[in-house]
N, C-alpha and C positions, 0 to 999 in steps of 0.2 A: 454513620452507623451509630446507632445508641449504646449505650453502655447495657454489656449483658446481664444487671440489674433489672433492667427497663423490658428485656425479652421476655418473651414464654417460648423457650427453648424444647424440643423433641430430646428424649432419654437413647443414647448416643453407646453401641457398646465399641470401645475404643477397640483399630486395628493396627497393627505394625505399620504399617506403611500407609497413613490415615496424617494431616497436620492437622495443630491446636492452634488456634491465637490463643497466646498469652498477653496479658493486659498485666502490668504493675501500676497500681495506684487507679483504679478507673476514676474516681472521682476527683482528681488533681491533673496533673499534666503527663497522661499515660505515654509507657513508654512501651513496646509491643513488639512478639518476635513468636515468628511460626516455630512448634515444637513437635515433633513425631510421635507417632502411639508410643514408639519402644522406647524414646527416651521417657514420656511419661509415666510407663509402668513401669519404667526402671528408678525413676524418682519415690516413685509414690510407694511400691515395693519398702525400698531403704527406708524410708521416712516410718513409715508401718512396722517394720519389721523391728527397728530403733528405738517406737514410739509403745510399743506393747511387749515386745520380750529382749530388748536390747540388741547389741550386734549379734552374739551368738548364745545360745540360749543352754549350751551342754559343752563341756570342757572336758578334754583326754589328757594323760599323763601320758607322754610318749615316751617314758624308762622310768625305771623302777628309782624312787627315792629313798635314800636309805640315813637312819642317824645310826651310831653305832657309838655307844658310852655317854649319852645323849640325852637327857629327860626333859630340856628345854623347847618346847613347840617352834616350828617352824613351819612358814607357808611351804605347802606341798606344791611343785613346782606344776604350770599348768592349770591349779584346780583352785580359779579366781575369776570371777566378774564384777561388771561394774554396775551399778545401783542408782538408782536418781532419788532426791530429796524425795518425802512424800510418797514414794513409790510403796506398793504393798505388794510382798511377790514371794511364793511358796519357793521350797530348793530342797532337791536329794542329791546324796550322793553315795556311793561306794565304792568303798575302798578294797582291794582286795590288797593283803599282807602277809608276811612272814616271818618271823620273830622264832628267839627262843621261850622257853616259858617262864626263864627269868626275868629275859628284857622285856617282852609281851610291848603291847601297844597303846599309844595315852592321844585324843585328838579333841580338836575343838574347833568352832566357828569365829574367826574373824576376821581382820579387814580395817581400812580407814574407814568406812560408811558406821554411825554412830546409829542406835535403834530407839525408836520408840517405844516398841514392842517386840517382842522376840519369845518364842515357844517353840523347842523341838524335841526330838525324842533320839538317842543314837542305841542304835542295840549293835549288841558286837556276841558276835556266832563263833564260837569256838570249842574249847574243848568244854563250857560248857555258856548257856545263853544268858547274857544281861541286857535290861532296857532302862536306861536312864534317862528323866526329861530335865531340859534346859531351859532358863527364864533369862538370859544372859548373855552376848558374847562372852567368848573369851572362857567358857565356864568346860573346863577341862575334864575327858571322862576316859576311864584307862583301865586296859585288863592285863596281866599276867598270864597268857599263855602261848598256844604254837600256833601259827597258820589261824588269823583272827579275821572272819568277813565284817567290814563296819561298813553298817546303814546309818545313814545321819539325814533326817527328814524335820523337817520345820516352815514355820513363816516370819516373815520378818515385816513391821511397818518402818521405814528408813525415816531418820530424821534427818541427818546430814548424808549427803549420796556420796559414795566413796567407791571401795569395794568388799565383796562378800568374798574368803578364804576360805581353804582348810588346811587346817593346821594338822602337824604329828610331832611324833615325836615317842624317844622310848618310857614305859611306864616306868621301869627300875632300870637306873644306868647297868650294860652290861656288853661286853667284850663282842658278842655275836651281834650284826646289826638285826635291827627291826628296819623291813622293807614296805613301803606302799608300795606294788607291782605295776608296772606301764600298763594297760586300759582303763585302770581306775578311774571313776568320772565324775563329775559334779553337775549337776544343774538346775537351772534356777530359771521362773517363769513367771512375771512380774502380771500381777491378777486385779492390780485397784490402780 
């Protein structure tokens, strides 16, 4: 049989129960082994699904994280992925919170993954509205008051692939904690 280089092959819609030759190396001393539709779309799937929005593409907080006396940023637990060199990939998230208007809430974008590029915007809905943009990991934005919704939307071009965070943490240290609530989410959708 020739190398299925050498064919003009018919367009083929693969079914579960359908076998592949697989061929490694056709041009050298191939090595070959029959493979099912389903293991197929189960390969190709992952590989796709890895190769354009990573393993999972939106992250939950499954309880509420809380600092309490606290103004030091910390990865919000949950609300992290991971990033490839070179990769260019838009990411929101929301945080739903609650604080007193003392301690109020302070948040930011980081992570090991280093940026080329980075622009976002975090607006935080409370007792009254702020939109601040970012050019920066690590670039810290924080309000003073009760019950605060943050939207943190941006793109990021990766230089070194690591991972994308969100960070909190309280704006003024204070007695009463500031909480992110459990469904708070993050997600990020890798577009270059």
């Amino acid at each position: 049989m020739a190398d299925t280089q050498e064919q003009n092959l018919p367009t083929i819609t693969p079914v579960d129960g359908d076998y592949f030759r697989a061929v490694d190396d056709p041009g050298g001393s191939a090595a070959s082994a029959n493979v099912t539709g389903t293991a197929l779309k189960a390969f190709l799937k992952g590989y796709f699904d890895t190769l354009y929005y990573g393993l999972a593409n939106i992250a939950f907080t499954t309880s509420d994280f809380s600092k309490t006396s606290d103004t030091t940023l910390a990865n919000v637990t949950g609300l992290s992925h991971t990033v490839a060199s070179g990769g260019k990939y838009v990411f929101t998230a929301m945080l739903f919170t609650t604080s007193s208007a003392t301690g109020g809430v302070k948040v930011a974008v980081s992570g090991t993954a280093t940026a080329t590029a980075i622009i976002g915007m975090v607006e935080m809905m409370g007792d009254k509205y702020e939109a601040t943009q970012f050019t920066a990991l690590n670039s810290a934005q924080g309000e003073a008051a009760v019950d605060v919704g943050v939207r943190i939307e941006g793109y990021i071009t990766v230089n070194q692939g690591g991972t994308l965070t969100i960070q909190f943490a309280q704006q003024a240290s204070n007695g009463t904690a500031s909480v992110v609530k459990a469904g708070s989410w993050f997600k990020v959708v890798k577009v270059g």
